[in-house]
C-alpha positions as CSV (number, residue, x, y, z in Angstrom):
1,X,0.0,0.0,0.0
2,X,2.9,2.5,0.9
3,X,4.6,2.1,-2.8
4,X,1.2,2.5,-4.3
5,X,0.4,5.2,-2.6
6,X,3.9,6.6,-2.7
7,X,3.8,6.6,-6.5
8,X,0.6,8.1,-6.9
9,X,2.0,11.4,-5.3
10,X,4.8,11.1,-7.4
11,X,2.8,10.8,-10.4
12,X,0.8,13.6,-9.0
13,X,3.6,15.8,-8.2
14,X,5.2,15.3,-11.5
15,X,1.8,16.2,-13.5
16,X,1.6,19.6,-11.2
17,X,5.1,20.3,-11.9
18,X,4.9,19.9,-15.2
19,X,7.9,17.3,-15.5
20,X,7.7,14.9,-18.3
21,X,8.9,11.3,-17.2
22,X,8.4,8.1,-18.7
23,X,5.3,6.5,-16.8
24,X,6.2,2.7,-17.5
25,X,9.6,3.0,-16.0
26,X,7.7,5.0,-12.9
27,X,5.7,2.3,-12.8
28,X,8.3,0.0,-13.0
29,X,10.7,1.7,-10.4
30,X,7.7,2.0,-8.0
31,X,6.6,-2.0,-8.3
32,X,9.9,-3.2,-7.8
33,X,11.1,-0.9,-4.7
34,X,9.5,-3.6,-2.7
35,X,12.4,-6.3,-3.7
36,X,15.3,-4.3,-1.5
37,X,12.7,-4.3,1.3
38,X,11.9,-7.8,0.9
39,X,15.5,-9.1,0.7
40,X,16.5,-7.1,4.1
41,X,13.5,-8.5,5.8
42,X,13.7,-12.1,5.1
43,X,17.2,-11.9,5.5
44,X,16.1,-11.4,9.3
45,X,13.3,-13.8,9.0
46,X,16.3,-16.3,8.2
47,X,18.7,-14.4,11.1
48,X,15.8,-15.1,13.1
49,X,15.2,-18.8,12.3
50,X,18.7,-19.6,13.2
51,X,19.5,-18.1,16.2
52,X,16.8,-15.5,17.1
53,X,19.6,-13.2,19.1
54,X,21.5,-12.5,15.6
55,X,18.5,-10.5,14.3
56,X,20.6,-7.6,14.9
57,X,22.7,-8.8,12.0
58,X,20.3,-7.8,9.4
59,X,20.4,-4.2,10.6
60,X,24.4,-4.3,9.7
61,X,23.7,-5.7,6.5
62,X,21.4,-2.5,5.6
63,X,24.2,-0.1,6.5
64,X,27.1,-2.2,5.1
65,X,24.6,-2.6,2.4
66,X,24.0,1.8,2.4
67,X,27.6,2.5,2.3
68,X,28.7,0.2,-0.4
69,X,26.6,1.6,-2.3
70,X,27.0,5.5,-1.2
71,X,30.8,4.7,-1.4
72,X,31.9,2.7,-4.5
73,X,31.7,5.1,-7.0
74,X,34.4,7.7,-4.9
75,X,36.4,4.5,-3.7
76,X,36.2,2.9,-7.3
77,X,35.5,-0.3,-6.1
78,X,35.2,-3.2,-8.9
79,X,32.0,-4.0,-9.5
80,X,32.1,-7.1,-7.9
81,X,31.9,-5.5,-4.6
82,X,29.2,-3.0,-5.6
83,X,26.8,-5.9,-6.4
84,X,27.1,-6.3,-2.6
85,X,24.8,-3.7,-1.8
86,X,20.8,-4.2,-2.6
87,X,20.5,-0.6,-3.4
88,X,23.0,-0.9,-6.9
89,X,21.3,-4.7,-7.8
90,X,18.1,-2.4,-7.3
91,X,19.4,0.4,-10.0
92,X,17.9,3.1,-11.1
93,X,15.0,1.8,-13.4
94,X,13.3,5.3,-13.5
95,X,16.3,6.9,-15.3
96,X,18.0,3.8,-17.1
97,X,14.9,0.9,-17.1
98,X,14.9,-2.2,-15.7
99,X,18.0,-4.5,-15.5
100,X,16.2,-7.8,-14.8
101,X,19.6,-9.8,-13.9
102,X,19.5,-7.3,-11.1
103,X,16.0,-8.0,-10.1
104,X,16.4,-11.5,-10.9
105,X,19.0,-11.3,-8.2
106,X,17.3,-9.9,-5.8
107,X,14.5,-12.2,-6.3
108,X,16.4,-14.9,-6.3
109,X,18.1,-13.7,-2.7
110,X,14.3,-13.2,-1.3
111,X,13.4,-16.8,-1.8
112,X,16.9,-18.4,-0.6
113,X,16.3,-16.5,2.6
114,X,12.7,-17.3,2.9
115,X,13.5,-20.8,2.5
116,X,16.0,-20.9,4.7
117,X,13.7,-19.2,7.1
118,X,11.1,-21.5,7.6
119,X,13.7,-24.6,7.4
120,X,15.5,-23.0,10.8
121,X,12.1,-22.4,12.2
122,X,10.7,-26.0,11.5
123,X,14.0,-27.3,13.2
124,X,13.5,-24.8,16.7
125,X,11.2,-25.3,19.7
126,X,9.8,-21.4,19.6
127,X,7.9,-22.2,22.6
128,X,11.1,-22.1,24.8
């Protein structure tokens, strides 16, 4: 509901303003925002499974995650490492469209982690 309504005022605000921008790739951008979100949250779903103290983890993957990506391009760090962060395998589909590797990626990374998950949790007495 938030990227929906998110995008609708950017639509909005873009039509007021007068800016011209390529609606499919808004639409596009705003649809798959949710994949970073998704891949930091059942990355902690998985942290969680495991060993439910480590949950804390996931919040240092977000800002390892943040400054790989703020930092590679002044650092010029190989590429390699800048596919670490969610934010570049995200892109910037409103300005250079889609690159589905990328999303596939990410994707991919949000069903490894859910899987993993619900393996740990099936294994753990949560009742303890």
């Amino acid at each position: 509901i938030t990227v929906v309504l998110t995008g609708l005022a950017f639509l909005i605000a873009t039509w007021m303003s007068g800016l011209e921008v390529n609606l499919g790739r808004a639409m596009m951008s705003f649809l798959l925002l949710v994949l970073p979100a998704w891949v930091l949250l059942s990355c902690g779903y998985a942290l969680a499974g495991w060993r439910p103290s480590s949950v804390g983890i996931a919040s240092a993957v977000l800002f390892c995650s943040f400054f790989f990506d703020i930092l590679a391009e002044p650092l010029n760090l190989p590429d390699a490492i800048r596919k670490l962060s969610v934010f570049e395998l995200y892109g910037r589909p409103l300005l250079e469209g889609v690159h589905w590797l990328e999303a596939g990626v990410l994707a991919g990374l949000v069903l490894f982690f859910l899987a993993a998950g619900s393996m740990a949790f099936t294994r753990q007495d949560i009742s303890r």
